[in-house]
C-alpha positions in Angstrom: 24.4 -38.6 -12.3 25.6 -41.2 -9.8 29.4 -41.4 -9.7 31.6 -40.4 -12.9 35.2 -40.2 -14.0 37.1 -37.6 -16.3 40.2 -37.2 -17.9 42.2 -33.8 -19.2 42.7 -33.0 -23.0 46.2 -34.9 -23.3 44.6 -37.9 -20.8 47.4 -37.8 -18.3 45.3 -36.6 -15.4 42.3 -38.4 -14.6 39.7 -38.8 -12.0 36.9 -40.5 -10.5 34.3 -39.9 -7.9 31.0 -42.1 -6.5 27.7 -40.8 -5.5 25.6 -37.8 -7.1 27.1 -34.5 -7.1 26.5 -31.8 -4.0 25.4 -29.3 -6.8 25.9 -28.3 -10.4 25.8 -25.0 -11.6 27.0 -22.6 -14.5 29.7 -20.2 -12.9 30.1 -16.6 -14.2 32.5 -14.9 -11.7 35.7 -13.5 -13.2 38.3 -15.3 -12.0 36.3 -18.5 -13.8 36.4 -16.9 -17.1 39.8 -16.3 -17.1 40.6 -19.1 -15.4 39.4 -21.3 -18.3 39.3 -18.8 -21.0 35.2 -19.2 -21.2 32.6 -16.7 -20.9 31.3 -18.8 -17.8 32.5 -22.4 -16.5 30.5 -25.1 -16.1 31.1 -26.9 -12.1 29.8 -29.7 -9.8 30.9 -30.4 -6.4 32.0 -33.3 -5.0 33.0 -34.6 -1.1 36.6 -35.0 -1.4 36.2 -38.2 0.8 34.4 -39.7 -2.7 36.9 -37.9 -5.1 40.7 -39.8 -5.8 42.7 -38.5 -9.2 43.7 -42.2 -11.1 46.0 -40.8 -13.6 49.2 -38.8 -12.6 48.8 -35.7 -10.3 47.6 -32.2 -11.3 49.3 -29.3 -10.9 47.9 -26.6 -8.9 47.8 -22.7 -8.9 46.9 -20.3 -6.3 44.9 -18.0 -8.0 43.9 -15.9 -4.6 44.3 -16.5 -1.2 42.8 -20.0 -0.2 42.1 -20.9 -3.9 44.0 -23.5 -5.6 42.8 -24.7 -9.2 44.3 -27.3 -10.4 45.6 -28.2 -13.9 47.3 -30.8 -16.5 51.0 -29.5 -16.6 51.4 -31.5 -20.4 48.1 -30.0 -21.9 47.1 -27.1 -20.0 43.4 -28.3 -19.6 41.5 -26.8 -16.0 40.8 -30.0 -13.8 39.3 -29.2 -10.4 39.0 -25.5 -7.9 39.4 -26.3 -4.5 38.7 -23.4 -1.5 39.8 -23.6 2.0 36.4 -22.1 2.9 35.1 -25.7 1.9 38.1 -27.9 2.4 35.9 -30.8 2.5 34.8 -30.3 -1.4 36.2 -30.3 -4.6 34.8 -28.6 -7.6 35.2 -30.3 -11.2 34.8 -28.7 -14.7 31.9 -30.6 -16.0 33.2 -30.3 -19.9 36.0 -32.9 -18.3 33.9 -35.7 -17.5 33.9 -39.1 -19.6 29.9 -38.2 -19.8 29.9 -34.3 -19.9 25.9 -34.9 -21.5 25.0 -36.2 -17.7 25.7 -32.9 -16.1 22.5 -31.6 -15.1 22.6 -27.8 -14.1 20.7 -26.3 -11.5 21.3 -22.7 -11.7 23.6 -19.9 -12.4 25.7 -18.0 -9.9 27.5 -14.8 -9.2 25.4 -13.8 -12.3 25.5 -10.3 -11.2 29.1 -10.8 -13.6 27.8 -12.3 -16.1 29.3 -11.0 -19.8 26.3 -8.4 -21.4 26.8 -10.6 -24.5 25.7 -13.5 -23.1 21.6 -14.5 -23.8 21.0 -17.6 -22.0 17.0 -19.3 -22.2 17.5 -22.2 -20.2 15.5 -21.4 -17.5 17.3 -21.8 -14.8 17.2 -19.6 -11.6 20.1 -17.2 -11.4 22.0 -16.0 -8.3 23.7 -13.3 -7.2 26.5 -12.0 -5.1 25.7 -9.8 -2.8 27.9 -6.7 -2.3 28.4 -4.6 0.8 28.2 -0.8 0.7 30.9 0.8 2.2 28.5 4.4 2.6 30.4 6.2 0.2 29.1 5.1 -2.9 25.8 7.6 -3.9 22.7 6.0 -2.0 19.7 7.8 -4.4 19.6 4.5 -6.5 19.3 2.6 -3.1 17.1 5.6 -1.6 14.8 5.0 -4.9 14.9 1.0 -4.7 13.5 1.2 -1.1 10.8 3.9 -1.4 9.5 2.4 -4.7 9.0 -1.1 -2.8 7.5 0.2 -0.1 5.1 2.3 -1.6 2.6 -0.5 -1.4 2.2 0.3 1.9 0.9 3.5 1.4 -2.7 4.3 2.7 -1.8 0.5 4.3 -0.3 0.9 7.2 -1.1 2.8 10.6 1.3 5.0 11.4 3.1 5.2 8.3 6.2 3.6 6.9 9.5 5.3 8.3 10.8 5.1 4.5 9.3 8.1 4.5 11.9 9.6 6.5 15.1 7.5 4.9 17.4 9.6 3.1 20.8 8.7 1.5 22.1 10.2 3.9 20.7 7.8 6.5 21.2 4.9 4.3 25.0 5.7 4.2 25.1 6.1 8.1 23.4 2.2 8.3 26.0 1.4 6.0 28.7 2.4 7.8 27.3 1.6 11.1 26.3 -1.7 10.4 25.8 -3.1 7.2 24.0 -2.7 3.7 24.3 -5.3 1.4 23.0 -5.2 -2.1 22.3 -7.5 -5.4 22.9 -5.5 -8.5 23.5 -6.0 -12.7 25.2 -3.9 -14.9 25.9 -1.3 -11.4 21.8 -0.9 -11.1 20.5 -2.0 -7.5 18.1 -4.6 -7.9 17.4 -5.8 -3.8 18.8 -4.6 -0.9 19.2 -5.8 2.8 19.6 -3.8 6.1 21.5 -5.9 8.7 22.1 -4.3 12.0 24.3 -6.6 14.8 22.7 -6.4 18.2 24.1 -8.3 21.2 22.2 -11.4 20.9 20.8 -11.3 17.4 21.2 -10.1 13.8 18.3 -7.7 13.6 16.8 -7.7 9.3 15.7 -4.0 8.6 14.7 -2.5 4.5 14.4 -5.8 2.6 13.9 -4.6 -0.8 13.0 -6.1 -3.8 12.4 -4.0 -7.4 8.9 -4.7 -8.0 9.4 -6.1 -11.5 11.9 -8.9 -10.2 9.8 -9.9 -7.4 9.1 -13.7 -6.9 12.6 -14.6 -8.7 14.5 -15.6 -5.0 16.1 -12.2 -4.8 14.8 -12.3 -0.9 15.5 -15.7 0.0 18.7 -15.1 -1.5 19.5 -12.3 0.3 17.9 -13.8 3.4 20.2 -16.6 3.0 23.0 -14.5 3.2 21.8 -12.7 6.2 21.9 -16.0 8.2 25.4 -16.3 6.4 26.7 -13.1 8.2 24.8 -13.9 11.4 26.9 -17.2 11.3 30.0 -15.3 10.7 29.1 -12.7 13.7 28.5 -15.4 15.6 24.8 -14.3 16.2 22.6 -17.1 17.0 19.1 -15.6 15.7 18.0 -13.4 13.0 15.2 -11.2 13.5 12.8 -9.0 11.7 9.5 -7.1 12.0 6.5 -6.2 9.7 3.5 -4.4 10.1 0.3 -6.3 11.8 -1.7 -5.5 8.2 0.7 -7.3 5.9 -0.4 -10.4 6.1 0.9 -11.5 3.0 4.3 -10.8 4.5 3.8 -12.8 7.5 2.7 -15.7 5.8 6.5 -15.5 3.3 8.5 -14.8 6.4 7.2 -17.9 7.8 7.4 -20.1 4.5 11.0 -18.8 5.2 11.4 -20.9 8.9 11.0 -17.6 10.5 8.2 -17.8 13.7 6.6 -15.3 15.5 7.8 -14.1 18.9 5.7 -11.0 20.1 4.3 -7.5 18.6 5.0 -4.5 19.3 3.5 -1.3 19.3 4.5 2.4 18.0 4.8 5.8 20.2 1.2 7.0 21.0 -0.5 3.5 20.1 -2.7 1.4 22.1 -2.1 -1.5 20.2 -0.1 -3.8 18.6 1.6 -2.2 15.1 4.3 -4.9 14.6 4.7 -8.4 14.5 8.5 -9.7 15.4 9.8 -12.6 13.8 12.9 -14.8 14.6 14.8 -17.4 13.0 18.0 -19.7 14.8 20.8 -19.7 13.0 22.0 -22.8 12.5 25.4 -24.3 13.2 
């Protein structure tokens, strides 16, 4: 799609914009759905200096703080979603364009919502919203998550994994001392993510993954959003370690922009047990 134009059920609110789309996906959060009375909503985004409106002006409603969607007043149809967390972009309905068969989806988000009912084959990757713990919520479904996908390790590593020793008790205490963020469907965990502020870094600890969803993005995604909260911390590296065997490991982290920085060794070794990794957060 290179450029397009749209108009609203009644045609008195029209728009137009040049240049391909930042990105198009399939939305499934809630506030969508109601918004347009869909079980998800189709968007792309567009730089608002390429965007004008040609017809008369939409009406707007604040539907939560720094969120205004905007509307035809005459006909009711949903036109655009605009956030002050990206004030330089404007998100269209793609079922409003002139051409609605160029729209070209890329993937689905917040699909962690998604409606039970809905069986979708398209093939297209799906992401999810991470969600913080708050270390009251009970950690055995966590406690299992990380002990199943780190039992590979077993017999593997030299000493062995300190999984051994996590408890939900200690996964509540890294929630509430730093953070725990995981990726879940219908309320079962399906990745989670460690993330513990030091002065000069965000320091990646637990990166979990169910071993029956692995190689579906669940860790970039939630790599992604560590370097997301790093930005917000203002932290300007992220960091993690891995054993010296998993080599396979080393080789992701890497394919990921992270680089190695040193190794480290455990209490009563002689050599090195751990390989560091870092990554610069950018701008």
């Amino acid at each position: 799609m290179d450029g397009g134009s749209g108009h609203c059920l009644c045609g008195d609110i029209r728009y137009r914009f040049e240049g391909a789309p930042n990105w198009q996906v399939h939305c499934h959060c809630e506030s969508c759905r109601r918004a347009t009375a869909s079980p998800f909503t189709s968007f792309l985004g567009v730089g608002k200096d390429r965007f004008r409106w040609t017809g008369k002006v939409p009406a707007t409603h604040a539907s939560s703080p720094g969120v205004a969607r905007s509307f035809c007043p005459r006909c009711g149809t949903p036109m655009a979603y605009e956030s002050a967390a990206r004030a330089q972009e404007i998100d269209l309905y793609a079922a409003t364009l002139d051409a609605p068969a160029a729209f070209r989806p890329e993937r689905h988000v917040h699909w962690n919502e998604h409606l039970p009912w809905i069986a979708l084959a398209d093939g297209l990757p799906v992401q999810y919203t991470p969600r913080r713990l708050t270390g009251d919520e009970p950690m055995e479904p966590i406690l299992n998550l990380v002990r199943a996908a780190f039992a590979y390790m077993d017999g593997v590593v030299d000493p062995p994994s300190s999984v051994h020793r996590l408890t939900g008790d200690g996964i509540a205490r890294a929630a509430r001392e730093g953070e725990v963020w995981v990726l879940e469907e219908a309320d079962r965990p399906l990745a989670c993510l460690f993330l513990t502020p030091e002065p000069d870094r965000l320091y990646i600890g637990k990166l979990a993954v169910a071993e029956s969803l692995r190689r579906r993005g669940l860790a970039r995604q939630l790599l992604a959003h560590a370097e997301a909260r790093a930005k917000a911390l203002g932290l300007p590296v992220l960091e993690m370690r891995s054993r010296v065997e998993l080599t396979g490991n080393h080789v992701a982290f890497e394919a990921m922009g992270f680089a190695r920085t040193g190794t480290t060794a455990h209490e009563g070794f002689d050599r090195p047990t751990s390989v560091t990794f870092a990554k610069p957060v950018g701008p």
